[in-house]
C-alpha beads as a LAMMPS data file, in Angstrom:
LAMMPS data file: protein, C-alpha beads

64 atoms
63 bonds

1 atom types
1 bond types

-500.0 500.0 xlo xhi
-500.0 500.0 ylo yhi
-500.0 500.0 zlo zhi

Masses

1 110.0

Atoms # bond

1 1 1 9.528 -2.926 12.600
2 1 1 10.604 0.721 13.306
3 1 1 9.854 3.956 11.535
4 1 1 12.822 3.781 8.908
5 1 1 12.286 0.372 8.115
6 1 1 8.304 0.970 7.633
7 1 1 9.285 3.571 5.367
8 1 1 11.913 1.451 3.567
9 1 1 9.272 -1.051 2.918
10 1 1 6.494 1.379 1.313
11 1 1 8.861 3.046 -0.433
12 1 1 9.711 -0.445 -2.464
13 1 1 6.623 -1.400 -2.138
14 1 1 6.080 1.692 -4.351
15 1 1 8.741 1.113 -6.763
16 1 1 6.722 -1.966 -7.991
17 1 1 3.333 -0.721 -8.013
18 1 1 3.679 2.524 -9.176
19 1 1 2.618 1.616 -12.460
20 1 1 -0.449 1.146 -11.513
21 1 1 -1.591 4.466 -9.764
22 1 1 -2.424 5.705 -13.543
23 1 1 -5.069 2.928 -13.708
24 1 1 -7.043 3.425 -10.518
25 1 1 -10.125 4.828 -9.935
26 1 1 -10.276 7.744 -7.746
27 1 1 -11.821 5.706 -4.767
28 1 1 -9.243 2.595 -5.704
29 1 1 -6.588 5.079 -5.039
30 1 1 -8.076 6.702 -1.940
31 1 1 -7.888 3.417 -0.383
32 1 1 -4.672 2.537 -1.296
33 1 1 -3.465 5.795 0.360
34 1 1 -5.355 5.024 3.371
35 1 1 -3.802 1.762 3.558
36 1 1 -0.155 3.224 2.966
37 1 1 -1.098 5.323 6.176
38 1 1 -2.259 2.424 8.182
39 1 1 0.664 0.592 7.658
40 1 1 2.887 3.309 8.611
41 1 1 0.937 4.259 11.818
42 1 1 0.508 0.761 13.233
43 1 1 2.898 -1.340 15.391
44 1 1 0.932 -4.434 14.859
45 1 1 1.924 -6.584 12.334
46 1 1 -1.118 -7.954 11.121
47 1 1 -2.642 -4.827 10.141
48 1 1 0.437 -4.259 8.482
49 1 1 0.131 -7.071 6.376
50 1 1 -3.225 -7.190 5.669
51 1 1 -2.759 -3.107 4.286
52 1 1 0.139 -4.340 1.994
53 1 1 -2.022 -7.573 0.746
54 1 1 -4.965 -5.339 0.597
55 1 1 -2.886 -2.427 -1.593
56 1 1 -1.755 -5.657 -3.689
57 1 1 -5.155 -6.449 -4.363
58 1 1 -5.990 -2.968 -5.525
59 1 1 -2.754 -3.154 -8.050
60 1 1 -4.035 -6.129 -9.393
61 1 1 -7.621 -5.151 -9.930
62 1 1 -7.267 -1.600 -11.251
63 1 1 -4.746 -3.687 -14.321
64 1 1 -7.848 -5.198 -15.433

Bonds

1 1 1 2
2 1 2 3
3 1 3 4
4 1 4 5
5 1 5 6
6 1 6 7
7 1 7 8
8 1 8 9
9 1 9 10
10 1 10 11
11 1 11 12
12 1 12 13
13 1 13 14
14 1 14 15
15 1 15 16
16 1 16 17
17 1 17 18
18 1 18 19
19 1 19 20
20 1 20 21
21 1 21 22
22 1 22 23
23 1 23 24
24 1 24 25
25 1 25 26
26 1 26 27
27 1 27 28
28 1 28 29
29 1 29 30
30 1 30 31
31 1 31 32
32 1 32 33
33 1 33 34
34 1 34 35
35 1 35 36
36 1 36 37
37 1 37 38
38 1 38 39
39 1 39 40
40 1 40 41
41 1 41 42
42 1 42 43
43 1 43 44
44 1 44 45
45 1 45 46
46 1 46 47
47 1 47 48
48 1 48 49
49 1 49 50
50 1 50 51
51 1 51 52
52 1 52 53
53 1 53 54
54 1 54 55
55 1 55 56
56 1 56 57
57 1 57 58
58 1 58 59
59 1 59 60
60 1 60 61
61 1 61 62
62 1 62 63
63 1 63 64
């Protein structure tokens, strides 16, 4: 995945979760910043899925 497409992805991947940044924590959304950054940084794709899973996680525990 190259740069543009990495930052096509987050960018959707923002579109549906946005929502939720209102409802996290402080630390909850510290992570899921870090994890936007690892995804964007890293060429290997299972980082980059376990950061979007992981930022997935966060959206659906800060809704509770």
């Amino acid at each position: 995945m190259n740069g543009s497409e990495k930052y096509s992805l987050i960018a959707d991947v923002l579109r549906s979760q946005h929502h939720a940044i209102d409802y996290m924590t402080d630390d909850q959304l510290q992570d899921y910043v870090e994890l936007m950054s690892i995804f964007l940084k890293t060429n290997d794709p299972i980082h980059q899925e376990s950061s979007l899973a992981t930022m997935k996680v966060i959206v659906k525990n800060s809704m509770k």
